[in-house]
VODREN-694128 format. One line per field, with one value per residue: residue number from 1; x, y, z of N, C-alpha, C in turn. Coordinates in steps of 0.001 Angstrom, whole numbers. Layout:
! VODREN-694128
votor <- c(NUM,...)
n.X <- c(X,...)
n.Y <- c(Y,...)
n.Z <- c(Z,...)
ca.X <- c(X,...)
ca.Y <- c(Y,...)
ca.Z <- c(Z,...)
c.X <- c(X,...)
c.Y <- c(Y,...)
c.Z <- c(Z,...)
END
This chain:
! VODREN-694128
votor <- c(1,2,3,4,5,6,7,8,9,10,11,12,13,14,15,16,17,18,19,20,21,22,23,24,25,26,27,28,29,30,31,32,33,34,35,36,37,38,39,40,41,42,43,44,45,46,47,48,49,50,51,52,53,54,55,56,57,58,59,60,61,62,63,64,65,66,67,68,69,70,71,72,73,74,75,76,77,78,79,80,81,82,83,84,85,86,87,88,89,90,91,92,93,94,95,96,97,98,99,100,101,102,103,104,105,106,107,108,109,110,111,112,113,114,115,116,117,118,119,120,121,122,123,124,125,126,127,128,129,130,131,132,133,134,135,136,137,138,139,140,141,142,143,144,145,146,147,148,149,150,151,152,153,154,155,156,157,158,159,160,161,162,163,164,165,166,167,168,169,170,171,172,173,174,175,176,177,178,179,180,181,182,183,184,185,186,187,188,189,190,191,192,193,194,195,196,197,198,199,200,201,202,203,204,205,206,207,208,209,210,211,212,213,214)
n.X <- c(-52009,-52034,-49985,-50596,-48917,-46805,-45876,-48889,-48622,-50184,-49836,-48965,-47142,-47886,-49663,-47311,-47690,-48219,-48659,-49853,-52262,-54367,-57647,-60433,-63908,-66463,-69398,-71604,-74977,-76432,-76151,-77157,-75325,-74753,-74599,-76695,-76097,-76219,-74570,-72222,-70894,-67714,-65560,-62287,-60727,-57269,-55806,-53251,-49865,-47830,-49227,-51346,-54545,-54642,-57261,-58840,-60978,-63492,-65472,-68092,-69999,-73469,-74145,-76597,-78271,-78416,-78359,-81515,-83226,-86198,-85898,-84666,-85920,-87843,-87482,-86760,-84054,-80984,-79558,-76843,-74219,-72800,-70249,-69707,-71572,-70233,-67645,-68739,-70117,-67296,-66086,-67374,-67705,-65418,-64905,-66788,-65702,-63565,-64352,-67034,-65679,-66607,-67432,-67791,-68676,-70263,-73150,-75497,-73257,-72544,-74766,-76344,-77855,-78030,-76207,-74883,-75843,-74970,-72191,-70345,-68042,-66763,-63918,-61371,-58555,-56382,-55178,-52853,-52765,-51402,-53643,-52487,-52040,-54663,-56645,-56489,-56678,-55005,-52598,-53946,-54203,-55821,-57617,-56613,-57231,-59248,-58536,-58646,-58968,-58948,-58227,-57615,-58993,-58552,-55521,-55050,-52525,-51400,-52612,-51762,-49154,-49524,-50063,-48088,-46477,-45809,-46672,-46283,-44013,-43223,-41087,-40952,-43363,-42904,-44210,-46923,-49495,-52898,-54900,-58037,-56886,-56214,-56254,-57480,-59149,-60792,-61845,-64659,-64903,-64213,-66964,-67823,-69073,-68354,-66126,-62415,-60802,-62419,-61758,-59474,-59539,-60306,-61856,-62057,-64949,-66077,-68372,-71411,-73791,-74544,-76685,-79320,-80547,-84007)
n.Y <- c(24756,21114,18530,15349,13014,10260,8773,7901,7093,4927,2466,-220,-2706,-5948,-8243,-9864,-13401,-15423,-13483,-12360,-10969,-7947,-6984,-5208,-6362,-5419,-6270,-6930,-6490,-9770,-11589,-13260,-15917,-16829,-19378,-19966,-19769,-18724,-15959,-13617,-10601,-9386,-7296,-6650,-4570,-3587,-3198,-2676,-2581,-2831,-3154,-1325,338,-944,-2616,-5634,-7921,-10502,-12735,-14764,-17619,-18282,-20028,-20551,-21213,-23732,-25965,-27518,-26087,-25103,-21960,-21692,-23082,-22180,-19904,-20831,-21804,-23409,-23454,-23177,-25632,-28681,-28041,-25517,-24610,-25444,-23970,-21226,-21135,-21994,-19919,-17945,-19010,-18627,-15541,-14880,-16228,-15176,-12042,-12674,-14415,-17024,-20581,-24058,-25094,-23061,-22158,-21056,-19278,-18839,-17762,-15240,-12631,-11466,-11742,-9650,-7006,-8232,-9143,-6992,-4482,-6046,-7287,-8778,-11724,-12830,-14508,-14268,-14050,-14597,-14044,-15606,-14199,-14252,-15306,-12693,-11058,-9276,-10333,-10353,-9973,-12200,-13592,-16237,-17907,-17804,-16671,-18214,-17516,-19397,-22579,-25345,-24764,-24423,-23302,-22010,-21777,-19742,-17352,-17352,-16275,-14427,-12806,-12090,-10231,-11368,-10641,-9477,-10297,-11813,-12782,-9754,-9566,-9624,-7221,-5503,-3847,-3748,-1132,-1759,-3439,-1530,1303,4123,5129,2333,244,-1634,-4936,-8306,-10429,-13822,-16934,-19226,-18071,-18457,-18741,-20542,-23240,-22929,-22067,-22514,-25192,-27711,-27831,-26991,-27039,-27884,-26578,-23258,-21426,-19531,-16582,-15597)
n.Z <- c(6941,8429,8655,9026,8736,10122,13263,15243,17555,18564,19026,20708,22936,23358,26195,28075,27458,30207,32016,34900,36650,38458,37881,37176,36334,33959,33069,30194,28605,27893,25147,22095,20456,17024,16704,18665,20739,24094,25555,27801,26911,27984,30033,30926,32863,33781,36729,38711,38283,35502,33924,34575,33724,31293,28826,28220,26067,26625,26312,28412,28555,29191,32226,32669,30399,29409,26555,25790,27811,29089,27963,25989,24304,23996,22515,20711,20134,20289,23000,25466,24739,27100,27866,27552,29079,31199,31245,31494,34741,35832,35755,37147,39240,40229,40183,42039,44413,44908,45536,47221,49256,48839,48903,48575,51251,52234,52475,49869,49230,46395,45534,42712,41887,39520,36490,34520,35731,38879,38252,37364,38005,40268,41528,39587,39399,36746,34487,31893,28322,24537,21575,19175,15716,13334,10085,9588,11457,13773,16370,19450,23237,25606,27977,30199,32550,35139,38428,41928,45362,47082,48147,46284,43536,40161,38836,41457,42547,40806,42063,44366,43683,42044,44606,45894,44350,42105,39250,36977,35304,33391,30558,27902,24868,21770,18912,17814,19357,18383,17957,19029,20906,22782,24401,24743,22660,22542,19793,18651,20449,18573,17870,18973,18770,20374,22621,21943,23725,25059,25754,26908,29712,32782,34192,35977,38245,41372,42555,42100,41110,41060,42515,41443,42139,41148)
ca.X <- c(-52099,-51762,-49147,-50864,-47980,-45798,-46260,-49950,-48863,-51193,-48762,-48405,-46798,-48803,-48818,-47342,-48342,-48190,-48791,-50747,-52342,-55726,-58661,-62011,-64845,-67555,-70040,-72865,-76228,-76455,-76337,-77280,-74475,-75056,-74576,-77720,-75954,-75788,-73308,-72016,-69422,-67033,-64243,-61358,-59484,-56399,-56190,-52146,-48597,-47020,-50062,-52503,-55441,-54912,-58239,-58987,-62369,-64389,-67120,-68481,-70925,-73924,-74202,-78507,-78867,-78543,-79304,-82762,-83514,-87410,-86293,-84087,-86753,-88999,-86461,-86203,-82166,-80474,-78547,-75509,-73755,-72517,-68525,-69910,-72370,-69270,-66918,-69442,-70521,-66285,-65359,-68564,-67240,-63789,-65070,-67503,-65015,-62181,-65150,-67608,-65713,-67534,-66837,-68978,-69230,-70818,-74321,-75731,-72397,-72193,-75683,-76449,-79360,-78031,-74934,-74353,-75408,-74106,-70607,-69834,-67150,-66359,-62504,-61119,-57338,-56408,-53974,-53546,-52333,-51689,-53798,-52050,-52912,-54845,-57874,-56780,-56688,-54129,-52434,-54244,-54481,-57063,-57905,-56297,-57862,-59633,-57863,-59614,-58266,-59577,-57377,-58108,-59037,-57855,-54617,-55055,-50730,-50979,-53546,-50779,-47358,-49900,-50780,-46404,-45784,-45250,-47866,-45865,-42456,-43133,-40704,-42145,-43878,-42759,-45016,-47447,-50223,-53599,-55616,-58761,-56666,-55336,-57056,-57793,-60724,-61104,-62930,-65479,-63731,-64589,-67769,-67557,-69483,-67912,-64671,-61702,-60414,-63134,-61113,-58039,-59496,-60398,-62622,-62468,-65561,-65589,-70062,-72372,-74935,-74702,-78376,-79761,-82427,-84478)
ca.Y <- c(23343,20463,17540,14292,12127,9746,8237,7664,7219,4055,969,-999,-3896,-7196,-7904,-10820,-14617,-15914,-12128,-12285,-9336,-8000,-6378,-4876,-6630,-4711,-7395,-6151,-7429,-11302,-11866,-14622,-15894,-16853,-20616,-20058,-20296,-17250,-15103,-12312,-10232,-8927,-5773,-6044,-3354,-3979,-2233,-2642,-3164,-1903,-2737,-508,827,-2486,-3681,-7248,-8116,-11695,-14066,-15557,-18457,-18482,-21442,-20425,-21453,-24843,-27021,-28137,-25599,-24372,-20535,-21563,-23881,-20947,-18646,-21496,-21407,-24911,-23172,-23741,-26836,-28465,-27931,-24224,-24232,-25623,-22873,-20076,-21651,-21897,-18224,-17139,-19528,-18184,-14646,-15262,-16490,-13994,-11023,-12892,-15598,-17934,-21526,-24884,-25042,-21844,-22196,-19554,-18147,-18685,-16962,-13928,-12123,-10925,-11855,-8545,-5884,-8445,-8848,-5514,-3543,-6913,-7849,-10470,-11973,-13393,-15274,-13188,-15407,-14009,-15189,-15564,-13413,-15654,-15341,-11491,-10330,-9397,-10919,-9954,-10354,-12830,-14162,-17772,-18427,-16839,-17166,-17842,-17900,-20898,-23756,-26320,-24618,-24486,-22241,-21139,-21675,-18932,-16918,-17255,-16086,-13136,-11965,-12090,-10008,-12167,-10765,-8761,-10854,-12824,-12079,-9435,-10116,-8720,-6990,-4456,-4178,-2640,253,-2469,-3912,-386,1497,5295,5016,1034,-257,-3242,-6322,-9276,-10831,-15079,-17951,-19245,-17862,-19027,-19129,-21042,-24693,-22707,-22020,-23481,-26767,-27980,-27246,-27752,-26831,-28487,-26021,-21761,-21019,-18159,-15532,-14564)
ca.Z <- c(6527,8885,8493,9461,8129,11327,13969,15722,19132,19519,18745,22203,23122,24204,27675,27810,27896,31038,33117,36260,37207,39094,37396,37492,35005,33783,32342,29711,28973,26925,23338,21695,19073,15691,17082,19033,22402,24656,26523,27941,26591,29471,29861,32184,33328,34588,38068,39313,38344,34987,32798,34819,32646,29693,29136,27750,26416,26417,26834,29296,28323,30185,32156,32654,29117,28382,25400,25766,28727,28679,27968,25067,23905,23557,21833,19050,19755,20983,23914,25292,25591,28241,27497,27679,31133,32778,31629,31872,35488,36378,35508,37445,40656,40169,40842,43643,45627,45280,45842,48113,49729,48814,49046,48739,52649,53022,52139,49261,48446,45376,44857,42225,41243,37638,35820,33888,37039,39618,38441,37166,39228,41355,41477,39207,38889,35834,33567,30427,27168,23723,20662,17649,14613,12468,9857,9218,12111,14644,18004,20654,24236,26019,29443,29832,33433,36530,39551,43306,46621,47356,48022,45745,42594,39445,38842,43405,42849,40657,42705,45728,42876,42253,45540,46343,43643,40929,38511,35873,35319,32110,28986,27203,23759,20973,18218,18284,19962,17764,18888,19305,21960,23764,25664,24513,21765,21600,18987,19327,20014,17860,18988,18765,19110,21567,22488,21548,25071,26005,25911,27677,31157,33915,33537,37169,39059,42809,43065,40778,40719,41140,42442,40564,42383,39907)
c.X <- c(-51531,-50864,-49589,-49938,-47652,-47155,-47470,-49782,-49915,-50555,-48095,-48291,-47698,-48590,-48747,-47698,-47673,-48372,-49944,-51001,-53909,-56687,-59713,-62593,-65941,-67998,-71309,-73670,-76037,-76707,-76692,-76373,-75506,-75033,-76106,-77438,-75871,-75004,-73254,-70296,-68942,-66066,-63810,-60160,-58417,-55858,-54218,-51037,-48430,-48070,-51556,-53046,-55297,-56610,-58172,-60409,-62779,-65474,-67421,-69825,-71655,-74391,-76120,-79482,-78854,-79215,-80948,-83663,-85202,-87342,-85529,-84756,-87674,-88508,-86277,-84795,-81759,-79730,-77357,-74607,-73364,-70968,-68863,-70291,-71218,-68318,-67860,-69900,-68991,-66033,-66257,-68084,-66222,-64471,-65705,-66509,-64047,-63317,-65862,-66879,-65990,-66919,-67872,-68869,-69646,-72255,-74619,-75025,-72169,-74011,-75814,-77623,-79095,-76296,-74323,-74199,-74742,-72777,-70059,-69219,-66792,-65012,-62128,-59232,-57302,-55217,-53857,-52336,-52451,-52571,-53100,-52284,-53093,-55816,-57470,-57070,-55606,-54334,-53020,-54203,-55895,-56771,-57733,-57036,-58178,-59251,-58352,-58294,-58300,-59076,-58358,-58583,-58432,-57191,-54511,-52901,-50354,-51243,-52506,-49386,-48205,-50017,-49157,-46128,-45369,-46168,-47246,-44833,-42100,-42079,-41524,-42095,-43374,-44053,-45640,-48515,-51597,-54538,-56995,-58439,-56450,-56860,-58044,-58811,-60443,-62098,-63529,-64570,-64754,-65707,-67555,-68255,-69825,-66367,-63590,-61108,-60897,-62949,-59556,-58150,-59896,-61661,-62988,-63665,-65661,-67342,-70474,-73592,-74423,-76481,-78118,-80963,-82633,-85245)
c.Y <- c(22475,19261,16382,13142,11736,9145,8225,7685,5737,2859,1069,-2314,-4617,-7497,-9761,-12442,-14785,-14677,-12614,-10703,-9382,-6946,-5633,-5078,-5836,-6021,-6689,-7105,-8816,-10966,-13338,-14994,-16684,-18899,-21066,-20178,-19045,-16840,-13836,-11345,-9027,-7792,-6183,-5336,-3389,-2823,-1753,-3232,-2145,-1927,-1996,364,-18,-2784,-4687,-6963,-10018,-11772,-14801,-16384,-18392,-19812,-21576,-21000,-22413,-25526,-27175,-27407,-24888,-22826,-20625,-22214,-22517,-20189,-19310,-21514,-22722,-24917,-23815,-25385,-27242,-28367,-25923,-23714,-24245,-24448,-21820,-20797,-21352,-21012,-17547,-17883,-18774,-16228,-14509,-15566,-15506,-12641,-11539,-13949,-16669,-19253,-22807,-25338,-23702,-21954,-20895,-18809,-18097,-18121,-15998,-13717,-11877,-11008,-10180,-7395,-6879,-8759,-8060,-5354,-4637,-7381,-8818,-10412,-12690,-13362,-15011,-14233,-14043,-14793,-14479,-14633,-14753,-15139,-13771,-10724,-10184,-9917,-10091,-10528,-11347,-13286,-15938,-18629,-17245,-17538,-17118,-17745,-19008,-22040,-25057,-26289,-24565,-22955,-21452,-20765,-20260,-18005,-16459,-16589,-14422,-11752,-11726,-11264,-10259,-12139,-10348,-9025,-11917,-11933,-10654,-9736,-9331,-8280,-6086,-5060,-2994,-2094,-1120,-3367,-2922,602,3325,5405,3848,1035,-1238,-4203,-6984,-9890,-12835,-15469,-18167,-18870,-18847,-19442,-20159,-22628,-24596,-22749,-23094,-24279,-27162,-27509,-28137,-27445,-27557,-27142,-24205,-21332,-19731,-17428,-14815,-13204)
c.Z <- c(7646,8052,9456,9399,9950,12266,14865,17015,19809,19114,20336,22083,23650,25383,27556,28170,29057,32437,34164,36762,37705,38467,38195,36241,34809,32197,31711,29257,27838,26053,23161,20684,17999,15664,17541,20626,23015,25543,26693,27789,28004,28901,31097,32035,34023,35576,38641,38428,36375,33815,33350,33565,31374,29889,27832,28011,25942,26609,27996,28865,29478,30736,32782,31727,28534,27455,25989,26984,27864,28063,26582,24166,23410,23126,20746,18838,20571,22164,23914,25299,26128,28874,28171,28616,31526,32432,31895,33969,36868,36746,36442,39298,40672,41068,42033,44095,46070,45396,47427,49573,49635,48234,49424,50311,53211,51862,51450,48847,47313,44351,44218,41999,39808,37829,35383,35355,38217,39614,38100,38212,40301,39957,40834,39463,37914,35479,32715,29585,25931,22564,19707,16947,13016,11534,9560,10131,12997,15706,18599,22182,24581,27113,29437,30766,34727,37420,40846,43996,47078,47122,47285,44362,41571,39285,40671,43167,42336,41374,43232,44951,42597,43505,46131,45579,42562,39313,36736,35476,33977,30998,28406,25584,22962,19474,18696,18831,19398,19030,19062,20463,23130,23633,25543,23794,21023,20126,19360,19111,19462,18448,18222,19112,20421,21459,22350,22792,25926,26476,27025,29102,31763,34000,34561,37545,40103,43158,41928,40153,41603,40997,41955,40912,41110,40483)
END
């Protein structure tokens, strides 16, 4: 007879608000939400420092899909709006630059061919935040902002407190941390709208437009 009774072994701490640390995203193919707007739900893996192997999952709004756009017009769905292009549009500058370089005086850098296969396995930094536990579900982790190199962007100060060292030094959080957030046999994270994060990051944009080879 086995004794299943005690402890699980999968209760982890949150990493906590305000952590800086450096990833790898693995981006999978668009959904459409239940809004009618579409996105892509993301995975990052956290690559260095004391929360190596955490992953964090989101959204990324696509900013391809706006309201009244001919392809969303023909799908019968109202796309995104334009609170949503510009963060899906930001988060998508934010990485280009810290992967490619890329910077509005370099002609084309901020070009992709595909959202899902072209940002897979490219480098992010990020600003990790806790949410609440609200609605019946538990605190979890979430992505507060993407961080460039690129003087002039939004959060670059932190960018520069990351790249010193300064990634893993916040308080830590107290509470647990569920197996849907940790890391051994996730479960699906929550899928949303629009994310909840999606008023927290970064808003600035320094391009107007991210050409898109089709």
């Amino acid at each position: 007879m086995f004794d299943l009774s005690g402890d699980t072994g999968n209760s982890f701490n949150l990493i906590p608000t305000g952590t800086l640390a450096m990833g790898i995203i693995k981006v999978s193919p668009h959904k459409i939400s239940n809004a009618g707007g579409r996105y892509y739900p993301f995975e990052i893996e956290v690559t260095e420092g004391e929360y190596a192997s955490r992953r964090i999952w989101g959204n990324v709004m696509d900013p391809f899909f706006p309201a009244g756009c001919d392809e969303a017009e023909s799908l019968g769905k109202p796309g995104n709006s334009e609170g949503a292009v510009n963060m899906g549009k930001g988060i998508l500058q934010r990485i280009l630059e810290l992967n490619n370089g890329a910077s509005p005086d370099k002609e084309g850098s901020y070009n992709i061919a595909d959202i899902s296969d072209g940002m897979s396995g490219m480098k992010v930094a990020v600003k990790i935040k806790i949410k609440p536990a609200s609605n019946g579900y538990e605190a979890k982790n979430e992505i507060q902002a993407f961080l460039s190199p690129l003087d002039g962007t939004p959060n670059h100060a932190d960018y520069k407190k990351l790249q010193a060292g300064g990634g893993s030094n916040p308080p830590q959080a107290s509470g647990g941390f569920s197996q849907a957030a940790a890391f051994s046999a996730p479960s699906a994270p929550q899928v949303q709208a629009e994310p909840n994060w999606l008023s927290q990051a970064n808003t600035i944009q320094e391009v107007d437009e991210i050409p898109f080879n089709q």
